[in-house]
C-alpha positions as CSV (number, residue, x, y, z in Angstrom):
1,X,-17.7,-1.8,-11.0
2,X,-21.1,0.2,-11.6
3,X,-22.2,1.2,-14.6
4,X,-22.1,4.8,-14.0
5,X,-18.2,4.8,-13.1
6,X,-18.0,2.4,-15.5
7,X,-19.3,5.5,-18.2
8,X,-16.8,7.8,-15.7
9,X,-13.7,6.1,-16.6
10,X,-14.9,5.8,-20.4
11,X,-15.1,9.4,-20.9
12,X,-11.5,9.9,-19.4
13,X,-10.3,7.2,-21.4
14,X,-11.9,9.4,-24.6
15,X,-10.4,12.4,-23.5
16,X,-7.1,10.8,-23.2
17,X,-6.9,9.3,-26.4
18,X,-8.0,12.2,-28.1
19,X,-5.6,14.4,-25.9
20,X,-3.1,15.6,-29.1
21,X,-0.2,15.7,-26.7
22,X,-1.0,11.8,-25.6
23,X,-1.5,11.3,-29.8
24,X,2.3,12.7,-30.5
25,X,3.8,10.6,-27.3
26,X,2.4,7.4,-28.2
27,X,3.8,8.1,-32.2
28,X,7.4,9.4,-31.1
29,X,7.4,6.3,-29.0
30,X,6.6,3.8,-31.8
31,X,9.1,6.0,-33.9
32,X,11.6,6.0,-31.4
33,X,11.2,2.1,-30.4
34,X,11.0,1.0,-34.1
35,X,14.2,3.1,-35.4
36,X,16.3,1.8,-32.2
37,X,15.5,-1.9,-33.1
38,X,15.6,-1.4,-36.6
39,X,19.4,0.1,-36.4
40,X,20.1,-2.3,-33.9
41,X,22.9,-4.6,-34.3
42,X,21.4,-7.7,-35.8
43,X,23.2,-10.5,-33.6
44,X,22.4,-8.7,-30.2
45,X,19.3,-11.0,-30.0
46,X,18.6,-9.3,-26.4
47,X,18.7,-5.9,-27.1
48,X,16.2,-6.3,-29.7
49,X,14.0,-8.5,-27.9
50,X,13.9,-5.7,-25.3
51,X,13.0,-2.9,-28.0
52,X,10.5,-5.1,-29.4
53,X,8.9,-5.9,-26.1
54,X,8.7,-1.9,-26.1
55,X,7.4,-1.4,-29.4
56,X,4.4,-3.8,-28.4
57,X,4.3,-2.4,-24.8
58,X,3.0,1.1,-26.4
59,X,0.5,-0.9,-28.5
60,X,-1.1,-2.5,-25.1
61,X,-0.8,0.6,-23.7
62,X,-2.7,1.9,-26.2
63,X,-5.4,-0.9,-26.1
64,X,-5.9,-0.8,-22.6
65,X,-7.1,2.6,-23.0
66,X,-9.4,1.6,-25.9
67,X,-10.7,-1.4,-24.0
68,X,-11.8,1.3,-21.5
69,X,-13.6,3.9,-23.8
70,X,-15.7,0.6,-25.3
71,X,-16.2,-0.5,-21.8
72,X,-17.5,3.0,-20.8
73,X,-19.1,3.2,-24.3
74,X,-21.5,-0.5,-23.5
75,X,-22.2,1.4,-20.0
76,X,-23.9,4.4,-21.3
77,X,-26.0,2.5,-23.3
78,X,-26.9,-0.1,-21.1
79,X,-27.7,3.1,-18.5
80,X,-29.6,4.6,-21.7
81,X,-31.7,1.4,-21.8
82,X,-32.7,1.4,-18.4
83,X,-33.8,5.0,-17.9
């Protein structure tokens, strides 16, 4: 991908993480995911598996956005170097 969608796809990623409605979502889901496996019942070994799978699915989620941003980030200043 070039550089310049590269700094595109960056600046959505800021926007996104910074969007308070995408802030309280990704919260209430860790909430949400962490209460469920915490007041789960102990010997149901799949059921809280699958909620923890969850819980970390939000956290990816999360990083995949990040990874984008820094990805856009390294673009603007390798597009600031060469101008």
């Amino acid at each position: 991908m070039d550089l310049n969608k590269e700094r595109e796809r960056g600046s959505r990623a800021k926007a996104i993480l910074n969007d308070p409605l995408f802030v309280e979502s990704i919260e209430a889901l860790r909430v949400m995911y962490f209460d469920a496996w915490r007041n789960s019942n102990a010997a149901d070994s799949s059921e809280r598996e699958h909620l923890f799978a969850l819980f970390n699915a939000v956290d990816e989620f999360e990083g995949h956005l990040s990874s984008v941003l820094k990805t856009g980030q390294m673009a603007e200043r390798q597009l600031n170097q060469n101008n």
